[in-house]
N, C-alpha and C positions, 0 to 999 in steps of 0.2 A: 504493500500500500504506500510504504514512503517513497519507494523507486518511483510508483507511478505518479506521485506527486511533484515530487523534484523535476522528471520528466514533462508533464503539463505545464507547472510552472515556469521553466525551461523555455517551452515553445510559446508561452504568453508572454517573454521577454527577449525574444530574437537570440534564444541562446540554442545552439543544435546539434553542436557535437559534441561525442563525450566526456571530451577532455575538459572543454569549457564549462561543463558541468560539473566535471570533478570538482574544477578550480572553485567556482561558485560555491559548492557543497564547505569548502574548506576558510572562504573567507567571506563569505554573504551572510549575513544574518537573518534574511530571510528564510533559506535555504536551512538554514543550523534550525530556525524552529520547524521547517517542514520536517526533518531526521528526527525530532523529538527527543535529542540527547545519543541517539544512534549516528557511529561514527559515519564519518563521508566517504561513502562508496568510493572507487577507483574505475576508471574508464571503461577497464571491462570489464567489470559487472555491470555498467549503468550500458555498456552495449551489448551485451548477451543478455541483460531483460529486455531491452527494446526489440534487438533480432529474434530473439525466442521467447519466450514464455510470452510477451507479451502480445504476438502475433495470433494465437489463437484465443483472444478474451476482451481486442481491442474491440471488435465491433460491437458487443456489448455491452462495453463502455460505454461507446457513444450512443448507443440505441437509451440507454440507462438519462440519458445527460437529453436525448429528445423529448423523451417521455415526462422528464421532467419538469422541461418546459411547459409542455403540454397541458400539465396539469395544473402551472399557476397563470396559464393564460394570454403565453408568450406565442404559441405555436396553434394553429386551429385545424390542421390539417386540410386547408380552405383551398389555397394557390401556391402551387409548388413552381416556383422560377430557375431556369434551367439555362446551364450555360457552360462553358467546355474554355481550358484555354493548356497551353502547350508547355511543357515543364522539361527542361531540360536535363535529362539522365547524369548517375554517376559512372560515367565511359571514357574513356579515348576517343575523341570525334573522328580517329584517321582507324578507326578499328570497324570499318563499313564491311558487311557480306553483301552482295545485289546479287538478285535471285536470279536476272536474266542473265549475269556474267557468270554464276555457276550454271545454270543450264546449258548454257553454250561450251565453257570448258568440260562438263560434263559427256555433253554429246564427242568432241573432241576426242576424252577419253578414250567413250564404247567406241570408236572407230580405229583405233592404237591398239586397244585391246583385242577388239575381232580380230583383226590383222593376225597381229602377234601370234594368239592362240590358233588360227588358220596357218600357220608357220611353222610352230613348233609339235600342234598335234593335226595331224591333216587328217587324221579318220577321227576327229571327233568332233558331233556334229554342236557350232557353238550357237547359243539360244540368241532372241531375237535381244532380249533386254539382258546383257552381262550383269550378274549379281557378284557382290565380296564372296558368298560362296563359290562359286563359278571360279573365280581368279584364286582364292584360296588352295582351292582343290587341285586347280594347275602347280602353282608355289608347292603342296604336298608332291607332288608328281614329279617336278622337276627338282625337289631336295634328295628324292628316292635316287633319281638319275644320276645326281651327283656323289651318291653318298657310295653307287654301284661301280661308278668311274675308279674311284681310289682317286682321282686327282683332285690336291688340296685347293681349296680359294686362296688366290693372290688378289694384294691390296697395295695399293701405294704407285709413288712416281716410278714407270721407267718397269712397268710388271706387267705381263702381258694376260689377257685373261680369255678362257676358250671361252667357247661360244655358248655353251652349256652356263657359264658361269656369265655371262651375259644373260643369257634367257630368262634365268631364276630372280636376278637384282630386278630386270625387268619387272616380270611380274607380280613381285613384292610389292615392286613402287604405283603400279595400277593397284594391287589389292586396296594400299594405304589410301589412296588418292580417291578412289569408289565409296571407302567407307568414311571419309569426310566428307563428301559429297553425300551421301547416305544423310549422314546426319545437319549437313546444311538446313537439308528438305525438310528434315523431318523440325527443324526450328522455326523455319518460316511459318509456320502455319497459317496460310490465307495473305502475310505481309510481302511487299518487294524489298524488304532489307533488314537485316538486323545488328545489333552492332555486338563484338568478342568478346567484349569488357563486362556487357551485361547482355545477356541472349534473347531478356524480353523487352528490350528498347530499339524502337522504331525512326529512323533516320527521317528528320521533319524539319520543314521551315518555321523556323519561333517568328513571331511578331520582331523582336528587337531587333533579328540581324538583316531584315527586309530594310532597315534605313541606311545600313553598312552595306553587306554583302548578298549574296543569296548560297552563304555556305550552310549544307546540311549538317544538323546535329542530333544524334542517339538523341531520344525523348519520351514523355510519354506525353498521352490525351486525357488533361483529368477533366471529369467532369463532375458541378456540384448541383446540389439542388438551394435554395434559399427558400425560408418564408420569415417572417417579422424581421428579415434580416439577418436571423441564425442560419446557419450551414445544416441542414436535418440532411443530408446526404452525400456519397461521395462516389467517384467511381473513376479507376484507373484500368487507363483503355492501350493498347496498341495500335489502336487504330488510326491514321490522319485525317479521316473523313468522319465531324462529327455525326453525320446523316447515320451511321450505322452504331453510334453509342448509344442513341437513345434508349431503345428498346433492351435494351441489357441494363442499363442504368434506372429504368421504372423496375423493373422486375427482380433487380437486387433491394431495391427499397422494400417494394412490396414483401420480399420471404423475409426481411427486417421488422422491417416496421406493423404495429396490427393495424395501424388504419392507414388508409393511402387518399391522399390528396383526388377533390373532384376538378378544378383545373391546371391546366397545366401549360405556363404559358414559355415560350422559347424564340427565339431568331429565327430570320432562313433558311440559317446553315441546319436546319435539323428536320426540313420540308421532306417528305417523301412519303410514298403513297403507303408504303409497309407500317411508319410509323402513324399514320393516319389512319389506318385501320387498327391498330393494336391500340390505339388507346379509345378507340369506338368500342369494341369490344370486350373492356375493360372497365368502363364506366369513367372513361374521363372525360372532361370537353376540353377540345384543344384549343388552342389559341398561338398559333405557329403565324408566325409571318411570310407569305408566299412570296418564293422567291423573285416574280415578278411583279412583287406591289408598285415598287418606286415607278416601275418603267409603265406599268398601267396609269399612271398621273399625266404620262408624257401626252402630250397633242399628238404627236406623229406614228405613237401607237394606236392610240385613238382612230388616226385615218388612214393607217394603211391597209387599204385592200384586199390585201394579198396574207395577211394572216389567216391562220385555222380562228379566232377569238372573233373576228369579224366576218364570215363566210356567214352564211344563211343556212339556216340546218332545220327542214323538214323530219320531225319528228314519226309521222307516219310513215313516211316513205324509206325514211334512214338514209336519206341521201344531200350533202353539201351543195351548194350552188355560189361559184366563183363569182366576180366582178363582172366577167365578161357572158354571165348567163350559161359557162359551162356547168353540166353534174358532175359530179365526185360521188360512183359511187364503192358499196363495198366490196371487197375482194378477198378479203381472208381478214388472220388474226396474226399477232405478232408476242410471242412469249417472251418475258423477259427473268432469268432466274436471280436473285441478289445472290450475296456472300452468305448468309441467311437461311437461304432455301427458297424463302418467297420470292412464287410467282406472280408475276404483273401481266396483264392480258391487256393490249390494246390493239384497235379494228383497227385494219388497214384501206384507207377510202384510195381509187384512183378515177383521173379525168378521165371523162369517156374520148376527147380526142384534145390536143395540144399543138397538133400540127400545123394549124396555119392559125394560131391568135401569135397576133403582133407585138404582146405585151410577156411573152414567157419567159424571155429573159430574166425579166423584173420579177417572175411569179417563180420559177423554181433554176435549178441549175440541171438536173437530170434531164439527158438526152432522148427520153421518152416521154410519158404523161406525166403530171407531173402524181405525186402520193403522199398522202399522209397519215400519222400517224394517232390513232384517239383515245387515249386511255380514260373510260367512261369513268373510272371508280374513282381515281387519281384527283379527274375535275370536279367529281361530286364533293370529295373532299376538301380541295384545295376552295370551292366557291363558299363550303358553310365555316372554316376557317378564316376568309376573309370576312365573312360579314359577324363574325364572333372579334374580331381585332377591329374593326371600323365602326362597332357598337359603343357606347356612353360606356361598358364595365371595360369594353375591351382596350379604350383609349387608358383606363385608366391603370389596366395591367397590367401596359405595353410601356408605361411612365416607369411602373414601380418596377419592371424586371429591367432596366437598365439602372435604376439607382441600387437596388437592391444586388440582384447577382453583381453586377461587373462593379459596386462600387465593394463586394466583397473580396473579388480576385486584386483589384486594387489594395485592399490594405494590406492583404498576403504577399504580392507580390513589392507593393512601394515603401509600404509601413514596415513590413516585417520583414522585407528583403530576403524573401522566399523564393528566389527564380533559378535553383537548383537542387538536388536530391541528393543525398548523404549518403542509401543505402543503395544498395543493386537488389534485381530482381523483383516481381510484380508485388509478392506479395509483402515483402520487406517497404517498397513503396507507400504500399498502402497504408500499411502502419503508420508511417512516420505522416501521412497528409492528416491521416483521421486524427492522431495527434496534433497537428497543428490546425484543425478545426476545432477538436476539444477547447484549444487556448484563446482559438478568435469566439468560440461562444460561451466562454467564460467572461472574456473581457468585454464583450456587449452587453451581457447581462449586466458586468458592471457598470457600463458606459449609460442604459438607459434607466439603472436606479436612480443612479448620480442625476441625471436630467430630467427627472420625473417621466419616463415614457415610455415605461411598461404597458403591457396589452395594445402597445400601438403596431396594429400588422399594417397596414398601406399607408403610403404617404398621398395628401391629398392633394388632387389638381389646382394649379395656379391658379386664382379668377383671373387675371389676367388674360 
């Protein structure tokens, strides 16, 4: 109990490694009452509780510290604010895998390797995909050949080696080289890179280096939830695309938490039709902003012709009517699978002829009719999501989810100068975030006694 206090404490004063903890434990006075006359641990103990024990009991902490809230009226499980931002790993930023550069050296290989084994064993028939079995078994075969010969391996400058004794280092160095390539694959799981330093850290552009450079950096995708401005959730993603954390990030809440929020309001970046149905489903109303809100404001969206948003769409007939009085009708369907599993299903419409209007240039670039694509579910969703954010609640959810989440990534990252990771590994990660939300929702609590402004969950629109 005192580790985990010193610890809390710790990240509610920008202090985060364990050394600086030691030191604090030994000349803070704060620190000497949290220990309650208990001597001042040593580095590593205060980082083998953080990396272990403390990793299977943190989430319960924090679920302990929600629930808490909850009950005096901080937290109402009303509007969960959702928002994702880029954290840079504890890596080597020059320690990069990329998955199309092993595949390609990969293929390489099985090409060196068929060969070879087509070389040294010609009546053995070799399989389409070379396995580390496969070259092992050769290495076993050709150690036998050697061992048959009597002749010893020579090594060194100015020492001539048979051919035999070439074949064998050969096929050693393809066994090695298979079975890291082996296990490349089997680390990416679903990502294009991962970095050596730390095997679940995803090679991403951070916000800060986008005004210097565009060098990639090992990282993760964390994403939080907010409501009355406390952190109720968290989630550490690999992924770069927030569009595919949502849904793993409601659904860790949910086997968390027992009651889960009815709206759920988010940016752009998190539009998509998979997430729009799961939280229909689910009993939440969304309030996502579509990613072409801004550009529907524009005048010249408004009157371009030539969009699928402005075409004339005969509901009975199911058929599109162009500018120029051409039909568009339907022709098939177009499957789309995510990372996920889910499927997306959208019609595919084509013009009945294209061939002599004067304007197709302007209207598609395809040297045929032109075709488009309609995903019925996608716009059913995206249309009642806009009018949930263009609504009087939703003006006013769309104010508090940018003071609220991002003005919390703000004081983690500004205040507490939080813009890198101490530990390796996902789930060591996770610890050390869900920690330093512990201390940012400790320190607001104390922030809105001080202020009087408890039970205040939304902040209220300007009359201005």
């Amino acid at each position: 109990k005192n580790l985990f206090k010193v610890l809390v404490y710790g990240y509610m004063n920008n202090t985060y490694t364990s050394r600086q903890l030691e030191t604090a434990c030994r000349r803070d006075i704060n620190y000497m009452w949290l220990l309650q006359g208990q001597r001042a641990p040593d580095h590593n103990t205060i980082a083998r509780f953080r990396s272990g024990r403390l990793t299977g009991i943190i989430e319960d902490l924090f679920g302990q510290l929600v629930l808490y809230l909850h009950e005096h009226g901080e937290i109402a499980f009303e509007n969960l604010f959702v928002d994702g931002t880029k954290i840079e790993a504890c890596a080597n930023k020059y320690s990069f895998v990329w998955k199309k550069a092993t595949l390609k050296h990969e293929a390489r290989l099985q090409d060196k390797a068929r060969q070879a084994l087509q070389r040294v064993f010609p009546d053995f028939n070799v399989p389409e995909k070379i396995t580390v079995d496969c070259l092992n078994q050769a290495v076993r075969e050709l150690q036998a050949r050697v061992a048959a010969s009597g002749i010893a391996a020579v090594h060194g400058k100015g020492k001539h080696k048979t051919q035999l004794q070439r074949d064998l280092e050969e096929m050693t160095a393809f066994a090695e080289k298979q079975a890291r390539y082996d296990h490349y694959n089997g680390l990416f799981d679903g990502r294009n890179s991962f970095s050596k330093t730390d095997t679940d850290a995803t090679f991403m552009h951070l916000k800060e280096d986008h005004m210097r450079n565009s060098q990639l950096k090992p990282a993760y995708n964390v994403q939080i939830g907010v409501e009355g401005e406390y952190i109720v959730g968290i989630d550490i993603s690999s992924e770069r695309n927030d569009q595919n954390t949502l849904v793993p990030f409601l659904e860790r809440m949910r086997q968390q938490l027992p009651h889960k929020h009815r709206n759920i309001v988010a940016d752009a970046g998190y539009e998509g039709e998979e997430n729009y149905v799961y939280m229909a489903q689910n009993g939440h109303t969304c309030y996502i902003k579509p990613q072409n809100y801004e550009l529907t404001k524009t005048r010249k969206y408004r009157q371009d012709p030539y969009r699928l948003e402005n075409m004339a769409y005969d509901e009975a007939l199911d058929q599109y009517t162009c500018a120029q009085g051409q039909k568009l009708l339907p022709v098939g369907q177009k499957n789309r699978k995510s990372k996920s599993g889910y499927v997306s299903i959208s019609a595919v419409y084509e013009c009945e002829s294209c061939e002599f209007c004067q304007v197709k240039a302007a209207c598609t670039k395809a040297s045929g009719n032109r075709r488009i694509q309609v995903a019925r579910t996608f716009q059913r969703y995206r249309q009642a999501a806009f009018d949930n954010i263009t609504s009087p609640q939703g003006i006013l959810l769309r104010m508090n989810r940018s003071i609220q989440v991002e003005g919390a990534f703000g004081i983690l990252k500004e205040d507490h100068g939080f813009r890198k990771f101490l530990l390796r590994g996902q789930k060591n990660v996770r610890t050390e975030y869900l920690l330093l939300s512990l201390g940012y929702n400790v320190n607001k609590l104390h922030a809105k006694l001080q202020n009087g402004r408890c039970k205040t969950l939304l902040h209220p629109l300007d009359a201005a």
